[in-house]
N, C-alpha and C positions, 0 to 999 in steps of 0.2 A: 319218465320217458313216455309213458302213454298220452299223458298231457299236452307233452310237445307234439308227440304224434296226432292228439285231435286237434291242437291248435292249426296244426299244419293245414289237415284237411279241413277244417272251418276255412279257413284263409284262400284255399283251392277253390273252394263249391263259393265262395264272394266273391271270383275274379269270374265268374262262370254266367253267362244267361241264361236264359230259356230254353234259349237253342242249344247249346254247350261250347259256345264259341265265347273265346274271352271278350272283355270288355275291355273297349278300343277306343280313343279318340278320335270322331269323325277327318278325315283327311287323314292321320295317320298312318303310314305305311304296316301291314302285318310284318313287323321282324321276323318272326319266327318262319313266314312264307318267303321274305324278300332274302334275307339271310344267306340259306345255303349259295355255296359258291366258292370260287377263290376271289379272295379280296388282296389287292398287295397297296401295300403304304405308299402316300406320295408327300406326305408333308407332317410334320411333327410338332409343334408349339408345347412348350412348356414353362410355363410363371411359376417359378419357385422363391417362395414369399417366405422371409426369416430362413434368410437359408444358414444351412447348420448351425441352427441356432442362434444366431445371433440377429441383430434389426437389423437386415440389408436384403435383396430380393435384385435378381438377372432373367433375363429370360431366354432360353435356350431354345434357337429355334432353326429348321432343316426344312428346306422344300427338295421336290426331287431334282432339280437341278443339281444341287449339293449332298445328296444321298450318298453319295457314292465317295465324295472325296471328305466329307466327313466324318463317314463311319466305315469306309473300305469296306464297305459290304453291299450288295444289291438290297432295294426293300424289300424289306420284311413280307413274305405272303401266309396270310391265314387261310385255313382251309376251313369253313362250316359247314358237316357234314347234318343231311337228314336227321338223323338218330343222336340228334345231340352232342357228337362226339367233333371236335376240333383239332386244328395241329397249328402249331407257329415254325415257318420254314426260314429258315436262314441261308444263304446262300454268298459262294464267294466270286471273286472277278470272274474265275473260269468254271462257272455255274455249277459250281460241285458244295454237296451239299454239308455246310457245317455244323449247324445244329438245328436239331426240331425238337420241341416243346409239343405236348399231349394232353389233353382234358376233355372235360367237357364243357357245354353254354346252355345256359335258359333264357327266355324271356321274359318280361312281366311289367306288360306296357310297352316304353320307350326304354325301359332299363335292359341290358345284358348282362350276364352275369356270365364269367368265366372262371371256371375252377381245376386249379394242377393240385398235385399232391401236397405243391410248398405253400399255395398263395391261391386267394380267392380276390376276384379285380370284378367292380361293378364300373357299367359304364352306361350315359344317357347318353342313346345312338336316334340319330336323324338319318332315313335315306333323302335323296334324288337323284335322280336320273343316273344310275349305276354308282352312284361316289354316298362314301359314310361317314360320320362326321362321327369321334368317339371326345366324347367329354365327360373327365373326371377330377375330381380331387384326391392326388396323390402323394407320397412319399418321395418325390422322386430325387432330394439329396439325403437321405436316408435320415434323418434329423429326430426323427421319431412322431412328428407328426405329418399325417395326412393334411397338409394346407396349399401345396405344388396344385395350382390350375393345370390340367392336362389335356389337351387339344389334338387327335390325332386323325387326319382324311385322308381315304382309302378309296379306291376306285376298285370298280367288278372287273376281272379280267376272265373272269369263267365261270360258267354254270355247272363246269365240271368238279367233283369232291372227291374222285378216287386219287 
């Protein structure tokens, strides 16, 4: 345990300058600053390759056009708050809310990390101009492996996180 714990911190004081600001790629937006906000989904792509198992691959895909009559629900909004701390809002036709989801997020780089009690989901996020681009390799016909290309953009609907 102590080990893990100095590797940790080795790992921390390496992402670290001079200054104490992480290390960024020039052009790169600061996640961690651009972040907070409400983000709600507006399009969904997913390449699910060898699906359950077997050699064959579809690709499941929703822009916000069809958000609503494919999955009878409103998109999905994220909240990322200051302090690390997240929610996932679900919402139905008559804007009542059916489920939200809790955790936290870090950054490190272009990577996101978000963490609930059940599941931990990385994601390589691009901003521009309010909208985010989340791309990962995932699970997504539960198969057992992570190989499903995952594509999800988000536009800023608020700078507000209460």
């Amino acid at each position: 345990m102590k080990r893990l714990l100095l590797l940790l911190l080795v790992l921390l004081a390496a992402c670290q300058n001079e200054g104490g600001q992480s290390t960024q790629n020039a052009g790169q937006p600061d996640l961690k600053a651009e972040l907070p906000g409400t983000w709600e989904a507006i399009s969904l792509r997913v390449k699910v390759n060898s699906a359950y198992g077997q050699d064959s691959s579809f690709v499941f895909e929703v822009n916000e056009q069809q958000w609503v009559s494919r999955y009878g629900v409103q998109p999905v909004k994220t909240v990322y708050q200051p302090d690390n701390k997240y929610r996932e809002e679900y919402y139905g036709m008559n804007d009542s809310l059916l489920n939200q989801a809790r955790g936290i997020w870090n950054v490190f780089g272009d990577t996101l990390m978000m963490i609930t009690p059940s599941e931990t989901n990385q994601y390589i996020v691009s901003l521009s101009e309010g909208r985010s681009e989340f791309r990962a390799l995932v699970d997504w016909d539960e198969d057992g492996a992570a190989d499903d290309e995952y594509l999800r953009v988000n536009r800023l609907v608020s700078l507000e996180t209460e």
